[in-house]
C-alpha positions as CSV (number, residue, x, y, z in Angstrom):
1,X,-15.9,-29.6,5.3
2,X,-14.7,-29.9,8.9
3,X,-13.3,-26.4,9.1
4,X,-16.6,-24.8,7.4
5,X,-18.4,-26.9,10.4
6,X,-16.1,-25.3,13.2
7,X,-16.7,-21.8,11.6
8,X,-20.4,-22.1,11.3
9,X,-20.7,-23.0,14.9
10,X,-17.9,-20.9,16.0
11,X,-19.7,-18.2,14.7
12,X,-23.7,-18.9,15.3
13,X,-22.0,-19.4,19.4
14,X,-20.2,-16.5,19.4
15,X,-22.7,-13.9,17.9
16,X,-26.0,-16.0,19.4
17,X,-27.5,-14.4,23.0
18,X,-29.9,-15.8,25.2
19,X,-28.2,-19.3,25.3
20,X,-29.2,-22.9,23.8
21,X,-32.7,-22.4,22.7
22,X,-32.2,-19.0,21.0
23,X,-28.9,-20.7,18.8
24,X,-31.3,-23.5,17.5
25,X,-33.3,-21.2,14.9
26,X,-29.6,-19.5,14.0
27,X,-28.1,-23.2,13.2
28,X,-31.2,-24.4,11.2
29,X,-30.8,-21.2,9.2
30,X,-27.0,-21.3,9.1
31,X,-27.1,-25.1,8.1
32,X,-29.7,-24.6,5.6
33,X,-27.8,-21.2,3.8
34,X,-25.1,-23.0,3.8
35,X,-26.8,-25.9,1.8
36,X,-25.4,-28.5,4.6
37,X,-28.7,-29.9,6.0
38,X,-32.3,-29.3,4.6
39,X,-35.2,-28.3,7.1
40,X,-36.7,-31.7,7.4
41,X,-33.1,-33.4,8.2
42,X,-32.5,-30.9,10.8
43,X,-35.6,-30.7,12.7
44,X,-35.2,-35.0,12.9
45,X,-31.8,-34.4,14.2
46,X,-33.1,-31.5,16.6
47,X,-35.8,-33.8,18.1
48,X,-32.8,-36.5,18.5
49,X,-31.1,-33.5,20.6
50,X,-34.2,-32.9,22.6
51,X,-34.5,-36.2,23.8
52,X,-30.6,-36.3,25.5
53,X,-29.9,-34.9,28.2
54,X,-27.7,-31.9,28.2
55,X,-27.5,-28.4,27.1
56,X,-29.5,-28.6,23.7
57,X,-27.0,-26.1,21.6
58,X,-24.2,-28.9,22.5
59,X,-26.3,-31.8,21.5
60,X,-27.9,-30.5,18.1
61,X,-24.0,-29.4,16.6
62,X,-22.5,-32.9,18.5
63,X,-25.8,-34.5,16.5
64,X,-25.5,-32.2,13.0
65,X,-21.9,-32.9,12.9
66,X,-22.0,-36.9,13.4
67,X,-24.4,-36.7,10.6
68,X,-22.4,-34.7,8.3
69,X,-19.2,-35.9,9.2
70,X,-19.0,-38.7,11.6
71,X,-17.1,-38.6,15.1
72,X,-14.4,-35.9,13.4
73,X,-17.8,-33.6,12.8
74,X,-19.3,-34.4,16.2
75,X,-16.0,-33.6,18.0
76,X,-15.4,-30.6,15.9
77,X,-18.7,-28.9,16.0
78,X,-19.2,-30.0,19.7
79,X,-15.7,-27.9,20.7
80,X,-16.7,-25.0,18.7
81,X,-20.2,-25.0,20.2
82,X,-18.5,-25.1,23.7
83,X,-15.4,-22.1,23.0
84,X,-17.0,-19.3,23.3
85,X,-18.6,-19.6,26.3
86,X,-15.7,-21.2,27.8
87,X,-13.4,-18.6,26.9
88,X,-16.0,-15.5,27.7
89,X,-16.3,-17.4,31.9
90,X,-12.6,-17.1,31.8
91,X,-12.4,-13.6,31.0
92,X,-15.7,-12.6,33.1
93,X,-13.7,-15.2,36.1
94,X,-10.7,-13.1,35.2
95,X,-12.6,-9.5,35.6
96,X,-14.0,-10.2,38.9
97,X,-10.6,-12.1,40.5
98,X,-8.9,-8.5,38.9
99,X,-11.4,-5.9,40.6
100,X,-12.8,-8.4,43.7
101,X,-11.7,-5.6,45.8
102,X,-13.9,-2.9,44.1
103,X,-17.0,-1.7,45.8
104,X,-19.2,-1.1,42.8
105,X,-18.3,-4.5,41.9
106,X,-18.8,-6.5,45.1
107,X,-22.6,-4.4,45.2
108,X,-23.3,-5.6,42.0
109,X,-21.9,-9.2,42.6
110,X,-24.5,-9.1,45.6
111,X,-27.5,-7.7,44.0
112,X,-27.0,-10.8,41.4
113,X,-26.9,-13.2,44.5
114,X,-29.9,-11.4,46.0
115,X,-31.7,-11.8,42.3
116,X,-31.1,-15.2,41.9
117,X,-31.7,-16.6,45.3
118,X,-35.3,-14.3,44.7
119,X,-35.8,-16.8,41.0
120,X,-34.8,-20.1,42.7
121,X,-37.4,-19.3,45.4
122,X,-40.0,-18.0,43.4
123,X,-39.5,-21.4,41.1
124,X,-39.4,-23.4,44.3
125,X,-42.2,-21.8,46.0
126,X,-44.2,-22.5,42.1
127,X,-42.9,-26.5,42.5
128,X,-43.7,-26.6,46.2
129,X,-47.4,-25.1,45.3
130,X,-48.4,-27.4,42.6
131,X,-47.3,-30.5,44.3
132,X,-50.3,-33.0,46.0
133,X,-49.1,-33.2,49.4
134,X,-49.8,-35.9,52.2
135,X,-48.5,-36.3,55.9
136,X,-46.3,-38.9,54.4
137,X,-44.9,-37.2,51.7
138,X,-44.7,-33.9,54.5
139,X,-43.0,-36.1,56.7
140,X,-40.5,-37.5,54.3
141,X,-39.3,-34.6,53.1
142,X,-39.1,-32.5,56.2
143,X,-36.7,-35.4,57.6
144,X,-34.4,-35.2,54.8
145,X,-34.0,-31.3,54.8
146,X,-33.6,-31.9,59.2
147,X,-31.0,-34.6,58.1
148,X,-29.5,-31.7,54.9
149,X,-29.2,-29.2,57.2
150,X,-27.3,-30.9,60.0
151,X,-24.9,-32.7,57.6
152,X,-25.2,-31.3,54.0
153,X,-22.6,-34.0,52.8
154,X,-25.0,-36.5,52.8
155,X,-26.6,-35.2,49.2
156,X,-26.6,-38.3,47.3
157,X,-27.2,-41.1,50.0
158,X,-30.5,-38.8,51.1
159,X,-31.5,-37.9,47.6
160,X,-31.7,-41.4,46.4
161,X,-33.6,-42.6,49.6
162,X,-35.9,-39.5,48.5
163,X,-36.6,-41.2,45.3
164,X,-37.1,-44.9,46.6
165,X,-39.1,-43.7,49.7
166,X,-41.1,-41.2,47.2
167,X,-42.0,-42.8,43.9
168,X,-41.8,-46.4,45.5
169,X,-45.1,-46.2,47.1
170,X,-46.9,-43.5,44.3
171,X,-47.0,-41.0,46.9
């Protein structure tokens, strides 16, 4: 039973694309051919895998294997979730390191940059748009990007004074 659960997930990670959300569908219907879980059980187990934080491909095998076959199934199912990906980084890492010096490559490495600095913008710009501001809240924020800016290595100590100084008073 373990290696069936290995292959199943090997298999729905390997030949899956558009990452965790498009996989769930292919397990449910890979579980349920396969006569391991029935609709109802997985779509319990799914909302379990929702609710933790983390990639939700990872979760919902780590989750359908612990039920099926207890920590051996969670490992199991949780490695063959994370394999494929793992090993297709290394060979995409290995690429690039190869041909770093090639000019089609290094123009298509930038136009990638250039794309997704334009989506973090445009979802920053979305968050920054819907928020309710105040001179407080203004204020507070445009101190801790001054204090970012001049010394970036203070990420953790400013983002948790961010949160206290924030969602302490209900600003």
């Amino acid at each position: 039973m373990l290696h069936k659960l290995f292959f199943l997930f090997l298999k729905v990670s390997t030949l899956t694309l558009g990452g965790g959300y498009a996989m769930v569908p292919v397990m449910k219907w890979e579980l349920e051919r396969a006569k391991l879980l029935e609709e109802e059980e997985f779509l319990k187990i799914l909302s379990v895998a929702q609710a933790i934080p983390g990639p939700i491909a990872f979760n919902t095998a780590v989750l359908v294997g612990k039920r099926l076959k207890g920590v051996a199934g969670a490992v199991i199912s949780g490695l063959a979730v994370v394999l494929p990906p793992f090993f297709a980084i290394v060979l995409v890492a290995e690429f690039i390191n190869t041909f770093r010096e090639s000019v089609a490559l290094r123009g298509f490495l930038n136009g990638v940059y250039a794309a997704v600095v334009g989506l973090v913008a445009s979802v920053l710009y979305q968050f920054v748009k819907s928020q309710k501001w105040s001179l407080r809240k203004t204020i507070i924020l445009a101190t801790a990007a001054a204090v970012l800016f001049i010394k970036s290595s203070l990420v953790v100590p400013v983002v948790i004074l961010l949160l206290v100084l924030l969602y302490s008073k209900g600003v």
